[in-house]
PyMOL Python script that loads the backbone (N, CA, C, O; Angstrom):
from pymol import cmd

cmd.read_pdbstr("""\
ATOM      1  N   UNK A   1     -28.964  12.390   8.196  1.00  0.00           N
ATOM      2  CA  UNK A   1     -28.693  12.266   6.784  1.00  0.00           C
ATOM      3  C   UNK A   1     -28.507  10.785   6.429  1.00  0.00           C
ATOM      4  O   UNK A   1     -29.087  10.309   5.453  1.00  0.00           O
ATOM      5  N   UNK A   2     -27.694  10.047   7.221  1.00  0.00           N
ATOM      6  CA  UNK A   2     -27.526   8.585   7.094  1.00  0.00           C
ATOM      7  C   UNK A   2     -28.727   8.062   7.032  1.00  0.00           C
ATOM      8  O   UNK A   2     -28.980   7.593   5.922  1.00  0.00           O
ATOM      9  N   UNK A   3     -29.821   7.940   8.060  1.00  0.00           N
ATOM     10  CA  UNK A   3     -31.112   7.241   8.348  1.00  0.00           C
ATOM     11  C   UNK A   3     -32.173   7.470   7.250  1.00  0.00           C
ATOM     12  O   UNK A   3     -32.741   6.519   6.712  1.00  0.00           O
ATOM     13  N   UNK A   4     -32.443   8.845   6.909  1.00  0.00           N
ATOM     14  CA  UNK A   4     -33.067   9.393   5.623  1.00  0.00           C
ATOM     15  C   UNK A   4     -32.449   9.440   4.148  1.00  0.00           C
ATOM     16  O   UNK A   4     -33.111  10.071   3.324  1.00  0.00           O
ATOM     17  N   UNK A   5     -31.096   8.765   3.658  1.00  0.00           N
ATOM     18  CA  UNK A   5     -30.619   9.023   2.700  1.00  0.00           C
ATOM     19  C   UNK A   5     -31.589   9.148   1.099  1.00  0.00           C
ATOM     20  O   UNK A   5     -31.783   9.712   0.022  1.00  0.00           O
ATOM     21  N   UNK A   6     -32.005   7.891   2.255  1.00  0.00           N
ATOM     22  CA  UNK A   6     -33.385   6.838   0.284  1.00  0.00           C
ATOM     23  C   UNK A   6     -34.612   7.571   0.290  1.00  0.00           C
ATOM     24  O   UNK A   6     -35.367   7.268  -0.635  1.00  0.00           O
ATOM     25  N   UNK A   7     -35.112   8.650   1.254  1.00  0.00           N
ATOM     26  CA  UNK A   7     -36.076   9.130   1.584  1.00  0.00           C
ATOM     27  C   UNK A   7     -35.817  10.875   1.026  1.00  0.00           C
ATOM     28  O   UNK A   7     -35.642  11.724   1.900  1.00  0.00           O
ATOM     29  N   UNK A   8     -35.813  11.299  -0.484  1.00  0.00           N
ATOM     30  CA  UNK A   8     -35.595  12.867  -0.305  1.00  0.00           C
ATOM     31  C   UNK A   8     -36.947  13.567   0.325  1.00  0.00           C
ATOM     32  O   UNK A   8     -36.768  14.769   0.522  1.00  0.00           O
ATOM     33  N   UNK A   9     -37.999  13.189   0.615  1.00  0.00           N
ATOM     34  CA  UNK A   9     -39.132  14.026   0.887  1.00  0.00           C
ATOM     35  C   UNK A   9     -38.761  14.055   2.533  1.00  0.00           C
ATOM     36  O   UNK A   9     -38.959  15.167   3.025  1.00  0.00           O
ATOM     37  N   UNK A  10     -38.203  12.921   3.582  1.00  0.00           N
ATOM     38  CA  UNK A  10     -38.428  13.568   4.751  1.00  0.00           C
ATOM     39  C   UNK A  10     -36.737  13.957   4.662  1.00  0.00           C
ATOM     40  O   UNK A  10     -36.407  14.158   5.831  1.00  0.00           O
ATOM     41  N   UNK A  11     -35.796  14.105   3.960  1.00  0.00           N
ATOM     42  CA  UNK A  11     -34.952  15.357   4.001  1.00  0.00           C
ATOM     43  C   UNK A  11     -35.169  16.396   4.004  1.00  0.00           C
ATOM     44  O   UNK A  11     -34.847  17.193   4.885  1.00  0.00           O
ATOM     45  N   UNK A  12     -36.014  16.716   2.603  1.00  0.00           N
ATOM     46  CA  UNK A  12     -37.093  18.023   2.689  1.00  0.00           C
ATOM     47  C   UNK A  12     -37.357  18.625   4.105  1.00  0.00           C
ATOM     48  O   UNK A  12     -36.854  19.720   4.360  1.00  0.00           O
ATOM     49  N   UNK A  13     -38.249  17.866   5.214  1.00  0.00           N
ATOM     50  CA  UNK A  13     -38.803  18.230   5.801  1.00  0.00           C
ATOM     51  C   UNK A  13     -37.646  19.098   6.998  1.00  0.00           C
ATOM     52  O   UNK A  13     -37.783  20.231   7.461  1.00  0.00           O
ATOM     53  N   UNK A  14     -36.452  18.031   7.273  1.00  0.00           N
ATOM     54  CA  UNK A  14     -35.513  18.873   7.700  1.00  0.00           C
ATOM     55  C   UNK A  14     -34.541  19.620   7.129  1.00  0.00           C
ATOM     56  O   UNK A  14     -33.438  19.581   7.676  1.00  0.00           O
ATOM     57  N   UNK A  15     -34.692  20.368   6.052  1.00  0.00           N
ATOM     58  CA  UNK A  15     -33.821  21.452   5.091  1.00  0.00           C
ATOM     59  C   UNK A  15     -33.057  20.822   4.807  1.00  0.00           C
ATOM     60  O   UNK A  15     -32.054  21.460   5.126  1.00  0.00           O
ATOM     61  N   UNK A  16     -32.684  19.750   4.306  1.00  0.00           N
ATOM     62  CA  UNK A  16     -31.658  18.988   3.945  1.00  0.00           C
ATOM     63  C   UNK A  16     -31.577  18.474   1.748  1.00  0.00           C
ATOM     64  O   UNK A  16     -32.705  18.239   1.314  1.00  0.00           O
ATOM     65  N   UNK A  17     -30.960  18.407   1.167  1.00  0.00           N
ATOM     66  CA  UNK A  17     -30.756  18.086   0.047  1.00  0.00           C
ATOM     67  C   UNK A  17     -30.678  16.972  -0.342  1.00  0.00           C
ATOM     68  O   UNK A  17     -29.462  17.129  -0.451  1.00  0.00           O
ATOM     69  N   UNK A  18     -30.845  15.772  -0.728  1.00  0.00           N
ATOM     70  CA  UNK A  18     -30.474  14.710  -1.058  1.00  0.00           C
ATOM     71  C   UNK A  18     -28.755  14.635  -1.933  1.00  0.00           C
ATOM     72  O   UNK A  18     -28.465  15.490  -2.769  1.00  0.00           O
ATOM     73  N   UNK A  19     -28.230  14.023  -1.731  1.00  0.00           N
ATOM     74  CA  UNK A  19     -27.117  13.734  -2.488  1.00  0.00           C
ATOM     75  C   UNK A  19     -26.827  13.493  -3.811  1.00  0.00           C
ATOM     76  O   UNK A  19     -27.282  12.467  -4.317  1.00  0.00           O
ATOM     77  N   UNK A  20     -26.055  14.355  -4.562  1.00  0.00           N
ATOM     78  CA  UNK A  20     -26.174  13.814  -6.058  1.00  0.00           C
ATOM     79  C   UNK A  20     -25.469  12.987  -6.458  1.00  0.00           C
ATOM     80  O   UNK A  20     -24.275  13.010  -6.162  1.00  0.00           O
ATOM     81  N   UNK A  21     -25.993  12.025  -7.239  1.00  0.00           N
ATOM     82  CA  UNK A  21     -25.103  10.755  -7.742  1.00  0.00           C
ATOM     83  C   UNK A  21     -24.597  10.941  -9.370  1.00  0.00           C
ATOM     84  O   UNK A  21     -25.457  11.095 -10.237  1.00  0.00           O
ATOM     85  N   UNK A  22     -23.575  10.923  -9.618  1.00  0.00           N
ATOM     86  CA  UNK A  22     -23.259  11.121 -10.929  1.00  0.00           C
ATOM     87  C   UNK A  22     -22.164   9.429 -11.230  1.00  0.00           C
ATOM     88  O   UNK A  22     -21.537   8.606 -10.562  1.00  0.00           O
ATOM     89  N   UNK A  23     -22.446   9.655 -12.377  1.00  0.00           N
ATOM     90  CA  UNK A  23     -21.558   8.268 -12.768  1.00  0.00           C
ATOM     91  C   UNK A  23     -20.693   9.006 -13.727  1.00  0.00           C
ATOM     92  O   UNK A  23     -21.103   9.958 -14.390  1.00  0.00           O
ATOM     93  N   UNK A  24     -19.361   8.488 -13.782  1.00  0.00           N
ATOM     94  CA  UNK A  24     -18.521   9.201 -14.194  1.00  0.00           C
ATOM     95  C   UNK A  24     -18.317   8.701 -16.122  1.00  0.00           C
ATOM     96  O   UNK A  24     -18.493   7.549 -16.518  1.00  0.00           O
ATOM     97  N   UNK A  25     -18.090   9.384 -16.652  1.00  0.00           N
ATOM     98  CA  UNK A  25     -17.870   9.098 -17.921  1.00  0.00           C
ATOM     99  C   UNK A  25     -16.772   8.120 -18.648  1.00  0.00           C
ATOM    100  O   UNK A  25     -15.773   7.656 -18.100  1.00  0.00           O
ATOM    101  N   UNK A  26     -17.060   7.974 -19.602  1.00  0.00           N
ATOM    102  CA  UNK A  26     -15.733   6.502 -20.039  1.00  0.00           C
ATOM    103  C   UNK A  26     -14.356   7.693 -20.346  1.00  0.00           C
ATOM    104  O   UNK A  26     -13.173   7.404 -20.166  1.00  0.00           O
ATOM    105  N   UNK A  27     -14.780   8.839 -20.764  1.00  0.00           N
ATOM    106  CA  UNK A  27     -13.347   9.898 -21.230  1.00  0.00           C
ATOM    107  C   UNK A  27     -13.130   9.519 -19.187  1.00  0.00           C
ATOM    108  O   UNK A  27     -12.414   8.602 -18.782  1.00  0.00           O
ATOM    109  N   UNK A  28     -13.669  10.160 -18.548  1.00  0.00           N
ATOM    110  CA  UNK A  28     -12.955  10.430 -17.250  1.00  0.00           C
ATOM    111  C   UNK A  28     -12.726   9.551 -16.452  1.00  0.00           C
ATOM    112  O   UNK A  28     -12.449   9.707 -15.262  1.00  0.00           O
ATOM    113  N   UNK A  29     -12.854   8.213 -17.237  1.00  0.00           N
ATOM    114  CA  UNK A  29     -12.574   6.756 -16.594  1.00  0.00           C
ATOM    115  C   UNK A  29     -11.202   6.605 -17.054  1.00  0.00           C
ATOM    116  O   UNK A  29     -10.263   6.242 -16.346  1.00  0.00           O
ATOM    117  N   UNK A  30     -11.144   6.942 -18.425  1.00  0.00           N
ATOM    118  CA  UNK A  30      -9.678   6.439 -18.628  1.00  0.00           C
ATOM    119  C   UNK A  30      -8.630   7.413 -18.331  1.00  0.00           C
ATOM    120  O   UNK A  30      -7.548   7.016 -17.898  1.00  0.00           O
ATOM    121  N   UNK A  31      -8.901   8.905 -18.566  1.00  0.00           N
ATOM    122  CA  UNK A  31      -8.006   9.794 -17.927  1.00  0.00           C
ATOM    123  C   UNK A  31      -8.044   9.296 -16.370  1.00  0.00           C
ATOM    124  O   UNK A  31      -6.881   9.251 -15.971  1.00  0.00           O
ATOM    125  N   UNK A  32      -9.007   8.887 -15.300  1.00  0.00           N
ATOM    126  CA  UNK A  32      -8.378   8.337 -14.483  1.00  0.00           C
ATOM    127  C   UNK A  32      -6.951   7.153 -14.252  1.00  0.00           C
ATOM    128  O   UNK A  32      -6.097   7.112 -13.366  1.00  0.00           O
ATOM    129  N   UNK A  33      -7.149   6.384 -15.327  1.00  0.00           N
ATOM    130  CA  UNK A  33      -6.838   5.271 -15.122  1.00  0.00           C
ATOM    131  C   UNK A  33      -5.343   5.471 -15.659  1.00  0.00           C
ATOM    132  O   UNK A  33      -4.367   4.864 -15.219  1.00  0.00           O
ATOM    133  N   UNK A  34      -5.326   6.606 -16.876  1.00  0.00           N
ATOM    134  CA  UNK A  34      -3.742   7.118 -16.958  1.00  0.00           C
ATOM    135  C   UNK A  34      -2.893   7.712 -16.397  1.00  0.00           C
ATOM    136  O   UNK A  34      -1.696   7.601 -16.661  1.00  0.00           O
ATOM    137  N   UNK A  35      -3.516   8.657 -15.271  1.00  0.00           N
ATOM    138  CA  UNK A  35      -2.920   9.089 -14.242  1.00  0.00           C
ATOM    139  C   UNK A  35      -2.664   7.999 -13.363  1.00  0.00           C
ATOM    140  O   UNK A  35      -1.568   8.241 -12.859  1.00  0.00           O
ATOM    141  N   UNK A  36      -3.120   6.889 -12.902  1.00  0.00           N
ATOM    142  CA  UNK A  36      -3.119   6.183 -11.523  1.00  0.00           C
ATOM    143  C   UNK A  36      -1.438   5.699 -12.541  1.00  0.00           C
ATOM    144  O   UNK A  36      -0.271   5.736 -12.152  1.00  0.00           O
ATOM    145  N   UNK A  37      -1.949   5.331 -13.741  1.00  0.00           N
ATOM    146  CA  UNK A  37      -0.482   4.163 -14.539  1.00  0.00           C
ATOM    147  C   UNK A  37       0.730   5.442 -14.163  1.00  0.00           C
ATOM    148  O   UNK A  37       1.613   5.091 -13.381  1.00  0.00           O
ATOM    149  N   UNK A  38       0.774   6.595 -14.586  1.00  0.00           N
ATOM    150  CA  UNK A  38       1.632   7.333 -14.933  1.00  0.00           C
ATOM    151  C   UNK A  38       2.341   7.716 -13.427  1.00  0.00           C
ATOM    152  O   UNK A  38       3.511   7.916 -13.100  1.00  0.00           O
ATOM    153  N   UNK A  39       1.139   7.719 -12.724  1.00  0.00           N
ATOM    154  CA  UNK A  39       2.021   7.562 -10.932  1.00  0.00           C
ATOM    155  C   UNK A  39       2.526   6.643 -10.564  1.00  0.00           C
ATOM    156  O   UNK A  39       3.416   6.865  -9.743  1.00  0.00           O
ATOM    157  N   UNK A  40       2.347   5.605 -10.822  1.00  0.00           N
ATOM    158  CA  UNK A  40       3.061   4.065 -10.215  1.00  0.00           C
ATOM    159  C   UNK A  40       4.016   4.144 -10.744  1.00  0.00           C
ATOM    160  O   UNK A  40       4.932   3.751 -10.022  1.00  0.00           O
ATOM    161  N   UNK A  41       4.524   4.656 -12.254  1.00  0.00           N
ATOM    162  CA  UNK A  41       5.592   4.475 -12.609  1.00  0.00           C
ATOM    163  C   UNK A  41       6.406   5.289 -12.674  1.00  0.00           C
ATOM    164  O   UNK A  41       7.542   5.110 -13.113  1.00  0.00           O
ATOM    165  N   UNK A  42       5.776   6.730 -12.076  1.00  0.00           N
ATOM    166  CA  UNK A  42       6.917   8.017 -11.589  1.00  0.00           C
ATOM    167  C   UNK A  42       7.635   7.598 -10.188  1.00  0.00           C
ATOM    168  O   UNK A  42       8.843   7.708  -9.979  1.00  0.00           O
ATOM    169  N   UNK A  43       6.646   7.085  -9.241  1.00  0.00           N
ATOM    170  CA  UNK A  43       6.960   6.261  -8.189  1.00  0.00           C
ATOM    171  C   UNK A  43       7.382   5.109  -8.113  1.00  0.00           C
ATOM    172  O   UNK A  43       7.229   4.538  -7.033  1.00  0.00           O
ATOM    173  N   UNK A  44       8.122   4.308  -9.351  1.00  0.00           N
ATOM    174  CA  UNK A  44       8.496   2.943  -9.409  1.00  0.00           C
ATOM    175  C   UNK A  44       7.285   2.239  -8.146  1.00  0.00           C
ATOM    176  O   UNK A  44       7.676   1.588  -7.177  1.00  0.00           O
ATOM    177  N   UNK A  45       5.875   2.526  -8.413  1.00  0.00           N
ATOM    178  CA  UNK A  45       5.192   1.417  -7.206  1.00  0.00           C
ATOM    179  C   UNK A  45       5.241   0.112  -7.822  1.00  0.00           C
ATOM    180  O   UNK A  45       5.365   0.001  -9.042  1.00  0.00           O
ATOM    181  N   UNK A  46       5.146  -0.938  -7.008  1.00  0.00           N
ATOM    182  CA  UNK A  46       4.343  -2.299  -7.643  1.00  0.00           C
ATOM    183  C   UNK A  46       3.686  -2.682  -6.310  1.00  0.00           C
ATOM    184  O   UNK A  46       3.757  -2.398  -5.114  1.00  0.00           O
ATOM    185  N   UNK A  47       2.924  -3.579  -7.258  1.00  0.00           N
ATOM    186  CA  UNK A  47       2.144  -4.891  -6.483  1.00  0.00           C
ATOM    187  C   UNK A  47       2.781  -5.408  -5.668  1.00  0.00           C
ATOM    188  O   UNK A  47       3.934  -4.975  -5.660  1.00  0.00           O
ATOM    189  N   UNK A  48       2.398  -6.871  -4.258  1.00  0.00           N
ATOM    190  CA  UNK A  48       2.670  -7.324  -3.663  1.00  0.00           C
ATOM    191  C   UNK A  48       3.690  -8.360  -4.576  1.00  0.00           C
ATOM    192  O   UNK A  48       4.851  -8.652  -4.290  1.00  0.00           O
ATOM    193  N   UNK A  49       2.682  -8.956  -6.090  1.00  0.00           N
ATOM    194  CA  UNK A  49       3.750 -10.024  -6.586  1.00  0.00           C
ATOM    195  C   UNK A  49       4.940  -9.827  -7.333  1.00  0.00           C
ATOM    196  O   UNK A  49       5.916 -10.519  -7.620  1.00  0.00           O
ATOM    197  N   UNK A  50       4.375  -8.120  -7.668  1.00  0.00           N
ATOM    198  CA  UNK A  50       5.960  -7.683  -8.318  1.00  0.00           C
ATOM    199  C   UNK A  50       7.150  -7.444  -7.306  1.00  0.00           C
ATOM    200  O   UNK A  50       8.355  -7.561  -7.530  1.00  0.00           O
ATOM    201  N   UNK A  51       6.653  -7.161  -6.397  1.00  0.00           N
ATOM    202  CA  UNK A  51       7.674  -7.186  -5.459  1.00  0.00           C
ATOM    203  C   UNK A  51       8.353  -8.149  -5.137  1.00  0.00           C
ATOM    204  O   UNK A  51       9.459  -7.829  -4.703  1.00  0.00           O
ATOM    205  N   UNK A  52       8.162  -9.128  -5.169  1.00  0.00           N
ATOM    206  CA  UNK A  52       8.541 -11.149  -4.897  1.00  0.00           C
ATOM    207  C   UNK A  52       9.134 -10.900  -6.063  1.00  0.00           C
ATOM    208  O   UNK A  52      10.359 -10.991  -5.988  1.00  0.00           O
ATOM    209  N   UNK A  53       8.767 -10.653  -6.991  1.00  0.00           N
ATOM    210  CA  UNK A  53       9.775 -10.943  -8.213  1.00  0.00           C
ATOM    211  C   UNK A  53      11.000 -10.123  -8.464  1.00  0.00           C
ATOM    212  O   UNK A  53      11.731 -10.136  -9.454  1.00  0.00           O
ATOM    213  N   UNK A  54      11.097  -9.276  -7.174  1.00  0.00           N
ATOM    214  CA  UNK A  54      12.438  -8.284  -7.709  1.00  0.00           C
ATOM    215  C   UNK A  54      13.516  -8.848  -6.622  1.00  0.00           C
ATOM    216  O   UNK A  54      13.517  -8.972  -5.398  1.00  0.00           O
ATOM    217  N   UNK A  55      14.445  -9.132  -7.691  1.00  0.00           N
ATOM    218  CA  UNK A  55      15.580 -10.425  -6.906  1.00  0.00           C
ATOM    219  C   UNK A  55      17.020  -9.101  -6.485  1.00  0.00           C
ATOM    220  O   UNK A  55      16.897  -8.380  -7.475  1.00  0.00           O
ATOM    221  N   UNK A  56      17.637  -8.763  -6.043  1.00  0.00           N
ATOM    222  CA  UNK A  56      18.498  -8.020  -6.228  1.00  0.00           C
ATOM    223  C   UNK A  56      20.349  -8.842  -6.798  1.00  0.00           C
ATOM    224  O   UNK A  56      20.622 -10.006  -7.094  1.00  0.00           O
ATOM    225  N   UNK A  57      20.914  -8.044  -6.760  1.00  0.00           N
ATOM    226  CA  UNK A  57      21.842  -8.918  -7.205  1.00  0.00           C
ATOM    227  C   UNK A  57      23.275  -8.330  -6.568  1.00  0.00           C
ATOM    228  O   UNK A  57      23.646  -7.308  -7.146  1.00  0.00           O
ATOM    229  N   UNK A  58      24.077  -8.748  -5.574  1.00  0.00           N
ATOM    230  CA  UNK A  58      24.988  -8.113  -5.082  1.00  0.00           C
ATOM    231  C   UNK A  58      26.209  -9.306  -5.051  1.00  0.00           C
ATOM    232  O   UNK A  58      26.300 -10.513  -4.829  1.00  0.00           O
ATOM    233  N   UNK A  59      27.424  -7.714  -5.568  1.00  0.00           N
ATOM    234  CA  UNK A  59      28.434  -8.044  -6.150  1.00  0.00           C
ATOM    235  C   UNK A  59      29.661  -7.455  -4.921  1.00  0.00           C
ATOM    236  O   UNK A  59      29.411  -6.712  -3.972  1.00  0.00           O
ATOM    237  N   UNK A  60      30.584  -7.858  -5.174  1.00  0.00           N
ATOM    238  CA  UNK A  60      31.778  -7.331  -4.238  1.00  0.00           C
ATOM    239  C   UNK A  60      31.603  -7.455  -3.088  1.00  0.00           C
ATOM    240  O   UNK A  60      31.683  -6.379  -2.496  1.00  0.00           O
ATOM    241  N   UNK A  61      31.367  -8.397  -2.397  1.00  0.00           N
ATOM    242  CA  UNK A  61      31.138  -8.970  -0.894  1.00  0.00           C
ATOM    243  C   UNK A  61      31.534 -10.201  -0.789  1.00  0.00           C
ATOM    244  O   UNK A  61      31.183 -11.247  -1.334  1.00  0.00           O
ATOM    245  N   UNK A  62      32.729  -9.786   0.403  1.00  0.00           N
ATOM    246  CA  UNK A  62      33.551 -10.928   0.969  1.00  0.00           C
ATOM    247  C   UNK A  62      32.799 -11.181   2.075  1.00  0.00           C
ATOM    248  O   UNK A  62      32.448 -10.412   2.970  1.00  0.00           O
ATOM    249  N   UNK A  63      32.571 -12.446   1.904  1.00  0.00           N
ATOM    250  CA  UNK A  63      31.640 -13.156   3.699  1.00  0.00           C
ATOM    251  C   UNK A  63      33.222 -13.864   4.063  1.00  0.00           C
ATOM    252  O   UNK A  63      33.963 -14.464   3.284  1.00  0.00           O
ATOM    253  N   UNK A  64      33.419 -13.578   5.426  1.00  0.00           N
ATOM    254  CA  UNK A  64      34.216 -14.050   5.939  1.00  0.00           C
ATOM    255  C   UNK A  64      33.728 -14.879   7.311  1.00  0.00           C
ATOM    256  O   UNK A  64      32.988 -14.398   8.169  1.00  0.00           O
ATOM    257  N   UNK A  65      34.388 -16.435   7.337  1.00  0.00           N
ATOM    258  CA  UNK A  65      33.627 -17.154   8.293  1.00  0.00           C
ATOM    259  C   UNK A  65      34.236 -17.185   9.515  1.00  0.00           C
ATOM    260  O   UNK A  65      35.433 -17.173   9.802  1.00  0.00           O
ATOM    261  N   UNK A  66      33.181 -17.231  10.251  1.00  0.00           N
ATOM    262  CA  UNK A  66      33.646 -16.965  11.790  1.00  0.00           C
ATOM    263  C   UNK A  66      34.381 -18.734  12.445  1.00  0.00           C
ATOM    264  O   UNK A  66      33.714 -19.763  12.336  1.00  0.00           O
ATOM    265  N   UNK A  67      35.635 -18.719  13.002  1.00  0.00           N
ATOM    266  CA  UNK A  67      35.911 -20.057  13.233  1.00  0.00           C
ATOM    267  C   UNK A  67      35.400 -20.140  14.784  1.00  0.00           C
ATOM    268  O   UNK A  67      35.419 -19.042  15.341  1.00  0.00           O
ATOM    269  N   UNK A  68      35.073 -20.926  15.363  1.00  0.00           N
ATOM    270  CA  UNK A  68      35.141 -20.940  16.698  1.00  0.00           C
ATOM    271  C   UNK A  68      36.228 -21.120  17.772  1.00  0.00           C
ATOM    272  O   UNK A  68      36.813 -22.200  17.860  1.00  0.00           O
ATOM    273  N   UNK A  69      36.457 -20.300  18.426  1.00  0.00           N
ATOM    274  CA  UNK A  69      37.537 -20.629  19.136  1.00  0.00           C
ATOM    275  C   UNK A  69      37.652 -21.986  20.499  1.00  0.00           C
ATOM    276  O   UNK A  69      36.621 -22.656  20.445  1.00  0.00           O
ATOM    277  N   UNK A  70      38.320 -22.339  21.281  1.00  0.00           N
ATOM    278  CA  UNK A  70      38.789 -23.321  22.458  1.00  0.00           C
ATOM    279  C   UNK A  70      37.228 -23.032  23.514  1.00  0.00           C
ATOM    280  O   UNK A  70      36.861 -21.907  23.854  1.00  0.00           O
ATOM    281  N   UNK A  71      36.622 -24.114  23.820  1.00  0.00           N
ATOM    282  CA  UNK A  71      35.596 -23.339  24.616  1.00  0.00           C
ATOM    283  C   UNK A  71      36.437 -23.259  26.188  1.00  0.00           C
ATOM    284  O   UNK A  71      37.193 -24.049  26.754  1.00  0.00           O
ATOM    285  N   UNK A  72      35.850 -21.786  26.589  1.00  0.00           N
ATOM    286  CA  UNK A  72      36.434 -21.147  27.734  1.00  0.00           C
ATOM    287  C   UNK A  72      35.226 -21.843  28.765  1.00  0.00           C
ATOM    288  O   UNK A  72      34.046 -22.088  28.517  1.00  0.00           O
ATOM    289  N   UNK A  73      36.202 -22.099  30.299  1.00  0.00           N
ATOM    290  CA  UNK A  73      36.005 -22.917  30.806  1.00  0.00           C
ATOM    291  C   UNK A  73      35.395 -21.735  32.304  1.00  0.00           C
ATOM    292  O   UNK A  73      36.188 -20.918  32.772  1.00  0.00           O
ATOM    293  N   UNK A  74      34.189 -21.836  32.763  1.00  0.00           N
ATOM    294  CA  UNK A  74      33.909 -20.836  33.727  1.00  0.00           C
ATOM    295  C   UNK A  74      34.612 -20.809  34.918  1.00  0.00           C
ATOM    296  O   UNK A  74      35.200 -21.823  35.294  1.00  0.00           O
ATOM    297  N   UNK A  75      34.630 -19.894  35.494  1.00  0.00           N
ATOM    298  CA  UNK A  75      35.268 -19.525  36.656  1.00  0.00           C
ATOM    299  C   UNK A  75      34.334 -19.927  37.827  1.00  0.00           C
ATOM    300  O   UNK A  75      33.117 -19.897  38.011  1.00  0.00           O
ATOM    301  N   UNK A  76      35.779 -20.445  38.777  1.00  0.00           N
ATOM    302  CA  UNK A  76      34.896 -21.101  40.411  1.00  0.00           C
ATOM    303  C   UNK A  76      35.273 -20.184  41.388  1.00  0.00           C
ATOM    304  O   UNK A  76      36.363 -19.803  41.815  1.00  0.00           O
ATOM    305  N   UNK A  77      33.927 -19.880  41.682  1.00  0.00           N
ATOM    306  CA  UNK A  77      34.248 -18.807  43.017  1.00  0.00           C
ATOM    307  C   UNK A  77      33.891 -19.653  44.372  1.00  0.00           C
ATOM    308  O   UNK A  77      33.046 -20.524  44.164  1.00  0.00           O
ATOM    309  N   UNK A  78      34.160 -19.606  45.134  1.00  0.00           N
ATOM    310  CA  UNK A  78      34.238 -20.224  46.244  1.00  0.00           C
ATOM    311  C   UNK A  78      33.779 -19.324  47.233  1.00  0.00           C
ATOM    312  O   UNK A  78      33.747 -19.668  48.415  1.00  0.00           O
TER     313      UNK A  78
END
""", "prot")
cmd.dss("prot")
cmd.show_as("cartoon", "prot")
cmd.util.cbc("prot")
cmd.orient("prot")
């Protein structure tokens, strides 16, 4: 089917159909194109750059700093 695609007469010859090509209409272009919008935004999806742009913002967090303590001195085994 691959090798013969552009060829419907030697499809013919092995019972085969050629493939139908339809081009889709401008109504069923844009009802596509309202469903794809209306899913991204049931799914909050975005893009790679909307994503970079979503900063979060966090509140009520104590960072507490670590001091270092006396450095400990290794042990001699003999």
């Amino acid at each position: 089917m691959a090798t013969f695609s552009r060829s419907p007469d030697v499809l013919a010859v092995f019972g085969l159909a050629p493939r139908k090509t339809t081009t889709p209409t401008v109504q069923v272009l844009a009802a596509a194109a309202a469903k794809r919008e209306a899913t991204r935004k049931a799914r909050n999806t975005m893009g790679s750059k909307q994503r970079k742009a979503v900063k979060g913002a966090v509140t009520g967090v104590v960072v507490t700093p670590v001091v270092a303590g006396p450095p400990i001195e290794p042990l001699h085994t003999a």
